[in-house]
SESEPA-419881 format. One record per residue (C-alpha): residue in one letter; x, y, z; residue number from 0. Coordinates in steps of 0.25 Angstrom, whole numbers, plus 5000, padded with zeros to 4 digits. Example, Ala and Ser with C-alpha at 12.3 -4.5 7.8 and 13.67 -1.06 7.14 Angstrom:
// residues 2
<'A', <5049, 4982, 5031>, 0>
<'S', <5055, 4996, 5029>, 1>
This chain:
// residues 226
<'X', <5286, 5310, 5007>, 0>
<'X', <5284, 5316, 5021>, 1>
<'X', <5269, 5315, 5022>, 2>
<'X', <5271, 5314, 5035>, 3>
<'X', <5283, 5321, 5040>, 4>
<'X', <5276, 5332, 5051>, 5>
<'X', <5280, 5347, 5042>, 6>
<'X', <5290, 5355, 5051>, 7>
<'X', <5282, 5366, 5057>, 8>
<'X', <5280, 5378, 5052>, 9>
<'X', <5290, 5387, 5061>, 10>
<'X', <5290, 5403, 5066>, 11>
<'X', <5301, 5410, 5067>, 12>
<'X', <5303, 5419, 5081>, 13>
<'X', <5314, 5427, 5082>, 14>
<'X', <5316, 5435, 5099>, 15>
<'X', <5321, 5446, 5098>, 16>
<'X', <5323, 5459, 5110>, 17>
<'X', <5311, 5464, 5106>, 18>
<'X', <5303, 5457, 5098>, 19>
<'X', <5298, 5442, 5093>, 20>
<'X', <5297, 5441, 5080>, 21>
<'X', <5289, 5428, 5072>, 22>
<'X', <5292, 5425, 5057>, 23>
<'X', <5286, 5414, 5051>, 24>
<'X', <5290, 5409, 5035>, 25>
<'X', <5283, 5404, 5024>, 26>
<'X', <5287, 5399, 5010>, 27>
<'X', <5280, 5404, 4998>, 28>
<'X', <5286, 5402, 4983>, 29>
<'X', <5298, 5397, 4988>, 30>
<'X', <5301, 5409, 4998>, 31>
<'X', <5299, 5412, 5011>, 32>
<'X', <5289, 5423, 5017>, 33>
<'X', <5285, 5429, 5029>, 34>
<'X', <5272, 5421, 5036>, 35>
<'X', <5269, 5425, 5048>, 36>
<'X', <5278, 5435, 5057>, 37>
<'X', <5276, 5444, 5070>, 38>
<'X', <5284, 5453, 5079>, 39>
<'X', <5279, 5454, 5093>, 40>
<'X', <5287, 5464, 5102>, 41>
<'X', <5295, 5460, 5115>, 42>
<'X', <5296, 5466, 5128>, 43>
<'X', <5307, 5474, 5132>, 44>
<'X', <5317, 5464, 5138>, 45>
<'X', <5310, 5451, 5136>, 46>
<'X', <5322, 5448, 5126>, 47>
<'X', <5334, 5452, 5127>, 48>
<'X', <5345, 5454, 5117>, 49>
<'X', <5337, 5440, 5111>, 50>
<'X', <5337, 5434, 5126>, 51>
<'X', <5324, 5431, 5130>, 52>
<'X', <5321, 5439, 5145>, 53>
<'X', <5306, 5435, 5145>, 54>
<'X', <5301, 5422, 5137>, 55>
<'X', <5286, 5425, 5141>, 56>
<'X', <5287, 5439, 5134>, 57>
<'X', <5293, 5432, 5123>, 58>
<'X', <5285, 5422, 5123>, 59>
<'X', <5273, 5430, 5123>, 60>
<'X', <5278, 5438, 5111>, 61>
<'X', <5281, 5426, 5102>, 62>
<'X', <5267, 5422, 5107>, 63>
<'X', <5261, 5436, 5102>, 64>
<'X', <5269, 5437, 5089>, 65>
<'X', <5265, 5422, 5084>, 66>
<'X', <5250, 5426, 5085>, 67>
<'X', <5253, 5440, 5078>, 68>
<'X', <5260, 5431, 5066>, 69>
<'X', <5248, 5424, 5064>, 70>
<'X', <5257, 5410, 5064>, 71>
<'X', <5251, 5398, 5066>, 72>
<'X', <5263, 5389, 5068>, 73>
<'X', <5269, 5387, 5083>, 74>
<'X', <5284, 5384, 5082>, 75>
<'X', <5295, 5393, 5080>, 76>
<'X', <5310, 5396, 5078>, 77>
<'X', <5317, 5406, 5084>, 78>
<'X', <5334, 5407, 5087>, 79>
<'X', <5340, 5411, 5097>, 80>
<'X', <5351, 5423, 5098>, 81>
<'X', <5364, 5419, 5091>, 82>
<'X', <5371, 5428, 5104>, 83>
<'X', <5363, 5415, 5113>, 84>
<'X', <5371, 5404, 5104>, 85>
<'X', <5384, 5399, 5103>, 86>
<'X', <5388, 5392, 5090>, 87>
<'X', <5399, 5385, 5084>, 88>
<'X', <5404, 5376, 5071>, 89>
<'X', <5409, 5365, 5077>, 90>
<'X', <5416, 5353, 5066>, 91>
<'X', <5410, 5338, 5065>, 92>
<'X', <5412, 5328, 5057>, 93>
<'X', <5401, 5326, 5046>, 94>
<'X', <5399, 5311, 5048>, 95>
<'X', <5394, 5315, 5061>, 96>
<'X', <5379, 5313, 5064>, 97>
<'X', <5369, 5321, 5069>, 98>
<'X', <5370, 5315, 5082>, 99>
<'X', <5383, 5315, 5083>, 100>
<'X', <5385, 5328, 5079>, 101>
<'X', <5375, 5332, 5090>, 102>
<'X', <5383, 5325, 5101>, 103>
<'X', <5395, 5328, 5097>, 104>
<'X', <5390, 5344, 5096>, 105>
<'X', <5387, 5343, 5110>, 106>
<'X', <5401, 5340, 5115>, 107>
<'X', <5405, 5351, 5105>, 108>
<'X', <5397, 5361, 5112>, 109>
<'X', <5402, 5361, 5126>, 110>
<'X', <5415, 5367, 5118>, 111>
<'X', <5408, 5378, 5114>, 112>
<'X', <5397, 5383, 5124>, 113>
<'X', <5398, 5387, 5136>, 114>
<'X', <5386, 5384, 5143>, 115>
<'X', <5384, 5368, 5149>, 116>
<'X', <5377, 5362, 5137>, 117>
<'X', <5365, 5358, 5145>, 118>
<'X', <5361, 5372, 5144>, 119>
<'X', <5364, 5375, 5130>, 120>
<'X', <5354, 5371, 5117>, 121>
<'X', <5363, 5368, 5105>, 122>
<'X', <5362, 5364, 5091>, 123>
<'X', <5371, 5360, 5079>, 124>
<'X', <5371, 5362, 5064>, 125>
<'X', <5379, 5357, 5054>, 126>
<'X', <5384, 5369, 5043>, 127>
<'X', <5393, 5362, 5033>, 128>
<'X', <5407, 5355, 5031>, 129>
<'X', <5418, 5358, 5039>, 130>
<'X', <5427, 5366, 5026>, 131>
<'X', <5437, 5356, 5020>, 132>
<'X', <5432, 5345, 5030>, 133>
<'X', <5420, 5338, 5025>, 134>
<'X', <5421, 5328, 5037>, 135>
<'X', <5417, 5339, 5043>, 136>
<'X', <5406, 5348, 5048>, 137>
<'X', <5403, 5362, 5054>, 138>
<'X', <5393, 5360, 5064>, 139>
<'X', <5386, 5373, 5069>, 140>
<'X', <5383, 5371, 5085>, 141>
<'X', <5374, 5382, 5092>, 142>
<'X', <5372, 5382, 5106>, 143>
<'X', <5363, 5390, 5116>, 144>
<'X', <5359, 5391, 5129>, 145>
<'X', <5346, 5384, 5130>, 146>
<'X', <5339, 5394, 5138>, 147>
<'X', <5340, 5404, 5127>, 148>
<'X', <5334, 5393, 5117>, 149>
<'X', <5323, 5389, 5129>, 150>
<'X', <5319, 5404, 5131>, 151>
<'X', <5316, 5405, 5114>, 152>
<'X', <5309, 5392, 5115>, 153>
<'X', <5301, 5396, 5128>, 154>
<'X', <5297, 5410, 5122>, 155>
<'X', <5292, 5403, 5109>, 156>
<'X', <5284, 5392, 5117>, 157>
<'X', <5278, 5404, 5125>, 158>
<'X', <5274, 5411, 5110>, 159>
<'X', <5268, 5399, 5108>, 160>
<'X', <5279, 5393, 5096>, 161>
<'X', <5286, 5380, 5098>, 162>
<'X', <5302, 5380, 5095>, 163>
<'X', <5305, 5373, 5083>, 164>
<'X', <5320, 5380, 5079>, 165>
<'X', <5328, 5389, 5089>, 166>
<'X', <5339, 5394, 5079>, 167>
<'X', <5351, 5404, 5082>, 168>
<'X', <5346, 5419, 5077>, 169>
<'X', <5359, 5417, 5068>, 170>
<'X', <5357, 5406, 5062>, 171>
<'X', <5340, 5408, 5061>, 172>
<'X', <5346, 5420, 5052>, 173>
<'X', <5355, 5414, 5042>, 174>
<'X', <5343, 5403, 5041>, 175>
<'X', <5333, 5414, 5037>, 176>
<'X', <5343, 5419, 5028>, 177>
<'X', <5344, 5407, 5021>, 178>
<'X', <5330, 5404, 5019>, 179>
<'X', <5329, 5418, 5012>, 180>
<'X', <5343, 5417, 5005>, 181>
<'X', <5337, 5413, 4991>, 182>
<'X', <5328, 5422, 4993>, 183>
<'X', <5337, 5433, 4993>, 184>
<'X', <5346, 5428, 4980>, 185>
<'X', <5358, 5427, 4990>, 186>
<'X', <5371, 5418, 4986>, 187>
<'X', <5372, 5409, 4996>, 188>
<'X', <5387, 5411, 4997>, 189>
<'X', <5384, 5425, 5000>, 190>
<'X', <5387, 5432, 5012>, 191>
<'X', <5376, 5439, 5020>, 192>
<'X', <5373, 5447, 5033>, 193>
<'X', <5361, 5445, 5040>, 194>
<'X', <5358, 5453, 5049>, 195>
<'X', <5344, 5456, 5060>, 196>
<'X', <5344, 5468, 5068>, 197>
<'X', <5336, 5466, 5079>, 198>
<'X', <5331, 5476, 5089>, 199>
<'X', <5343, 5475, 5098>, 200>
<'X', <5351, 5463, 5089>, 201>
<'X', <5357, 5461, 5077>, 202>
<'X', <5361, 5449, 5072>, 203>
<'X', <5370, 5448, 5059>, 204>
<'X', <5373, 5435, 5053>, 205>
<'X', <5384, 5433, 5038>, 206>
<'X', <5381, 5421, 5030>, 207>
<'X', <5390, 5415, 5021>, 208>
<'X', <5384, 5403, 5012>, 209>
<'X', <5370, 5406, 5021>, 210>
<'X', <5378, 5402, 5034>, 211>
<'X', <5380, 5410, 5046>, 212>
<'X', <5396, 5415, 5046>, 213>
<'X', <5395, 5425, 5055>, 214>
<'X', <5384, 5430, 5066>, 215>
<'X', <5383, 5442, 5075>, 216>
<'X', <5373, 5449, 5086>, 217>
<'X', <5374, 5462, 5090>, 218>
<'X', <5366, 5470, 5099>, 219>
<'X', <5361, 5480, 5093>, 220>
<'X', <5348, 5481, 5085>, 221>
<'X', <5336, 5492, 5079>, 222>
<'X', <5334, 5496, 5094>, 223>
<'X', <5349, 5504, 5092>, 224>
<'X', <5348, 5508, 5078>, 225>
């Protein structure tokens, strides 16, 4: 029955941006989702910079001032880091495979693909769905970025006083919210949809087919131009 599995924390989602840090914690009532706790704490100029973080202090400090305003009691977080940071890429595998298999063997696939030495990198794999007209095999998602940009997110937050829990791609943290909400919005889930967030200085627009990510762009540009 679970009576004693520990509960999965309760988690706050931060999103880094240029110019601001901005907390959004989700609640379930009736069946949907709604807004409990949220803040939006200011940056200085330059402490981020097109979603590279300059200075961890002052964002650290921010995340710190912007959990207290929210009035959260929890102290773990998700946050993602710029899809502009990440390298991805579907990469075939045989089903049969298991989870640690597939992890071995998506190490040797990365060095193929990133151009960093893989000491240096944080990776991670998922996998999205048969391979079409091969059901022996499987379309594995791989996303790779360089650990320091990861490191710098996990340092900020730690600094704000919120323990890493998830660190997603911005990407992919949008076609997951979209999906929460889809039933909400009485979408078909073969439809296609833009989602798009406008930033201060980045825009970000995703297309979905199915509720899956087939196309991603980022664009400098943003409300400080308009």
């Amino acid at each position: 029955m679970g009576l004693f599995t520990p509960k999965a924390p309760v988690l706050i989602g931060v999103d880094i941006s240029s110019t601001a840090v901005k907390l959004l914690q989700l609640g379930q009532a009736g069946g949907r989702y709604r807004v409990e706790h949220y803040a939006v704490e200011p940056l200085p100029p330059n402490a981020v910079v097109e979603k590279n973080i300059v200075e961890v202090e002052a964002v650290g400090d921010a995340i710190r001032r912007a959990l207290s305003r929210s009035g959260a009691k929890t102290r773990f977080a998700a946050a993602a880091v710029a899809g502009s940071a990440v390298i991805t890429k579907i990469v075939p595998m045989p089903a049969d495979l298991s989870e640690e298999d597939m992890e071995a063997q998506i190490q040797i696939e990365a060095n193929q693909y990133i151009p960093y030495p893989i000491e240096e990198v944080s990776l991670d794999f998922e996998v999205i769905g048969p391979v079409k007209d091969n059901p022996d095999m499987v379309n594995v998602l791989l996303a790779a970025s360089r650990t320091e940009n990861v490191d710098l997110r996990v340092a900020a937050l730690d600094l704000g006083g919120l323990g890493a829990k998830t660190m997603d791609v911005e990407a992919f943290a949008m076609e997951n919210a979209f999906r929460l909400i889809a039933d909400q919005l009485s979408v078909p889930k073969d439809a296609v949809v833009a989602v798009i967030d406008v930033g201060a200085t980045m825009t970000t627009l995703i297309v979905l087919r199915n509720q899956r990510t087939i196309y991603s762009r980022e664009q400098v540009f943003g409300g400080k131009q308009l």
